[in-house]
C-alpha positions in Angstrom: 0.0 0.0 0.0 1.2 3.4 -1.0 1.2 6.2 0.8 1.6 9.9 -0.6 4.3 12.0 1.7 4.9 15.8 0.8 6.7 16.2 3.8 9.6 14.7 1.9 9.3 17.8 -0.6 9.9 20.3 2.5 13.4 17.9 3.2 14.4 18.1 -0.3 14.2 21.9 -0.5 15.9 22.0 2.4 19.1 19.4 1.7 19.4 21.6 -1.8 18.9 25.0 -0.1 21.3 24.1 2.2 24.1 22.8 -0.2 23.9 25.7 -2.3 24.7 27.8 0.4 27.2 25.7 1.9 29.3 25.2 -1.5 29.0 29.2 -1.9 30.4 29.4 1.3 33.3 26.8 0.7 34.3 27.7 -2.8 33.8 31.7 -2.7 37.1 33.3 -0.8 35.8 36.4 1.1 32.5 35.3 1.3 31.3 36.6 4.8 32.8 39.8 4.1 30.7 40.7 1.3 27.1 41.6 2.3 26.3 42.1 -1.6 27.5 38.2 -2.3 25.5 37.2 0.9 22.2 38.7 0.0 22.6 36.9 -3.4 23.0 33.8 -2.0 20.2 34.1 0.2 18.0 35.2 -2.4 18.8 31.9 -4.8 18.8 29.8 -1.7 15.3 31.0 -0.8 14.6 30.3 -4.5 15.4 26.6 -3.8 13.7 26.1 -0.7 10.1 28.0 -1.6 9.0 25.8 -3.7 9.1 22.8 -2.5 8.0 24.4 0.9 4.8 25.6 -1.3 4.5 21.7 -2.7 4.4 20.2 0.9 1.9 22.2 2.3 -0.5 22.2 -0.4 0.3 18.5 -0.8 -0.6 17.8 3.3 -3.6 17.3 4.9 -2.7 19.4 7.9 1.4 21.1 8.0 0.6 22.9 10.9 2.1 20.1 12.6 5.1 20.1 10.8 5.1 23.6 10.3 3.8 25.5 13.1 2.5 29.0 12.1 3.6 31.4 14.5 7.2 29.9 15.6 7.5 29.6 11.5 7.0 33.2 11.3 8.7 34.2 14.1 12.1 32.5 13.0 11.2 34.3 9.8 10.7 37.7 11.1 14.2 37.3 12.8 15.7 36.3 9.6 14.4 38.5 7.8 15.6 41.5 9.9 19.3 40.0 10.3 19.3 39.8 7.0 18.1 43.2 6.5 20.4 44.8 8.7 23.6 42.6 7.5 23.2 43.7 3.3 22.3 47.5 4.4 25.7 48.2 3.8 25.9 47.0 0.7 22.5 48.5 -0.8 19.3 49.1 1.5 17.2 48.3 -1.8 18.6 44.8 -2.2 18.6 44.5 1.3 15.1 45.6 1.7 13.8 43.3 -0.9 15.8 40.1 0.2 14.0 40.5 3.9 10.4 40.8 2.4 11.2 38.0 0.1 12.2 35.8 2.7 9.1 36.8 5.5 6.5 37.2 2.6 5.3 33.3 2.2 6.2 32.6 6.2 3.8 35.8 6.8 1.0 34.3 3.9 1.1 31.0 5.4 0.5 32.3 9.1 -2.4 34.2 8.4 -3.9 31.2 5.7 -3.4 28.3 8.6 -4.5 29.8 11.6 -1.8 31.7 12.8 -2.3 35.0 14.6 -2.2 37.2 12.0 -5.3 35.8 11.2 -7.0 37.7 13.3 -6.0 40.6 12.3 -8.8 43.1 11.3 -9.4 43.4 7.8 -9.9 46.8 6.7 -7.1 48.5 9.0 -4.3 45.5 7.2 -5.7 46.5 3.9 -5.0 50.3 4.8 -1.8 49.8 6.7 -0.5 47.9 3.6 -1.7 50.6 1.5 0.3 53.3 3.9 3.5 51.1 4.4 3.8 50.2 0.7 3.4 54.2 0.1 6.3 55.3 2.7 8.5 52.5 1.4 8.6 53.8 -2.3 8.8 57.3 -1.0 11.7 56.4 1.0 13.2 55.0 -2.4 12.2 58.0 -4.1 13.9 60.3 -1.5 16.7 58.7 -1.5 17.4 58.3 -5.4 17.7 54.6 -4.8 17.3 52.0 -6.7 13.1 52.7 -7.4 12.8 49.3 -9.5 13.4 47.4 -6.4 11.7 49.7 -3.9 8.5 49.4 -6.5 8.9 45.2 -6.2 8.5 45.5 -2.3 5.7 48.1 -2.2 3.6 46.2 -4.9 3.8 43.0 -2.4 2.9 44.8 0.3 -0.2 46.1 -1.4 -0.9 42.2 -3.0 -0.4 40.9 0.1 -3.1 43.4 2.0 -5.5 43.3 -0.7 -5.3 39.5 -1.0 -5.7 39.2 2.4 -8.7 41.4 2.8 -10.3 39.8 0.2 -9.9 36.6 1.8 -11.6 37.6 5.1 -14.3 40.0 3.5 -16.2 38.2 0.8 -18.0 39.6 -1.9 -17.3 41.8 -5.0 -18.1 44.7 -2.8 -14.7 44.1 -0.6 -13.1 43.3 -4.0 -13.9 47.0 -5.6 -13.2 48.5 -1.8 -9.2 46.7 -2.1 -9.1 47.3 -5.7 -9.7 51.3 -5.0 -7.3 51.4 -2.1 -4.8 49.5 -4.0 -5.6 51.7 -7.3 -4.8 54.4 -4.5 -1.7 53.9 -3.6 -0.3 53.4 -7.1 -1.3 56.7 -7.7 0.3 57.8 -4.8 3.7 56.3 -5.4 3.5 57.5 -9.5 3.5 60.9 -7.9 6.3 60.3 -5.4 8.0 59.5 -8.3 7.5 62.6 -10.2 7.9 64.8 -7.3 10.7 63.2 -5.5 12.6 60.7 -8.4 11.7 62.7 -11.2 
């Protein structure tokens, strides 16, 4: 008798995750010392590791056992600001986008399998994404960074609220309501970016 085990999926994304890393670290002389080399490999080894993650817990019946929302996240959070804070020296907009990358599916899975950002009110996350993405591209935009990758990470941000407030408010009412707000702060950040990176 057969038995299907996406858990195995999670292990392998992890063993080649892992072994990426590790021969980056083995073969590349200076390594450490580079934060721009270091956000780079956490990137691709992120880009490893996701999708398998993805595969197992769509695959299971239940992965909060395996996977355990708010620890996940919180080990993810963590991450995500070390890593943040380590590449700032070598570009805040790389930086910035590495540590969303690596908290955005931790932070999508909490709130989709019962984790405490689940109950988070709806409206006030679909505004608070709306003003966080808008402060993050101005920030870019002040700073004549790099506004391509500031753009990435406020354009999750506002996904992530609107997809979240959609899931919690049904109806094409809540979708028009996230689709304005959204629509909103576009057009805010288009005009950050002629007043402030123009």
């Amino acid at each position: 008798m057969t038995r299907r085990v996406p858990e195995i999926a999670l292990l392998v994304g992890l063993v080649l995750s892992g072994t990426f890393a590790a021969a980056v670290v083995a073969l590349e002389p200076g390594f450490l010392a580079d934060a721009e080399s270091l956000l780079v490999t956490v990137a691709l080894s992120l880009l490893l590791l996701y999708p398998f993650a993805a595969f197992a817990v769509l695959r299971m019946d239940d992965p909060t056992w395996l996977l355990p929302p708010d620890p996940l996240l919180a080990v993810a959070l963590a991450a995500a600001a070390a890593v943040g804070l380590t590449g700032a020296a070598a570009g805040p907009a790389l930086a910035l986008v590495v540590a969303v990358f690596l908290a955005l599916p931790p932070t999508i899975y909490n709130a989709g399998h019962g984790g405490r950002l689940r109950s988070l009110p709806a409206l006030p996350t679909l505004a608070g994404s709306a003003v966080a993405a808008v402060g993050v591209f101005g920030l870019g935009a002040a700073a004549g960074a790099n506004l391509f990758l500031y753009g990435l990470v406020a354009c999750a941000v506002l996904l992530l609220g609107g997809a979240y407030y959609t899931s919690r408010v049904p109806g094409r009412r809540a979708e028009r309501r996230a689709g304005a707000v959204v629509s909103a702060a576009v057009v805010v950040c288009l005009a950050e970016y002629v007043l402030l990176g123009g």
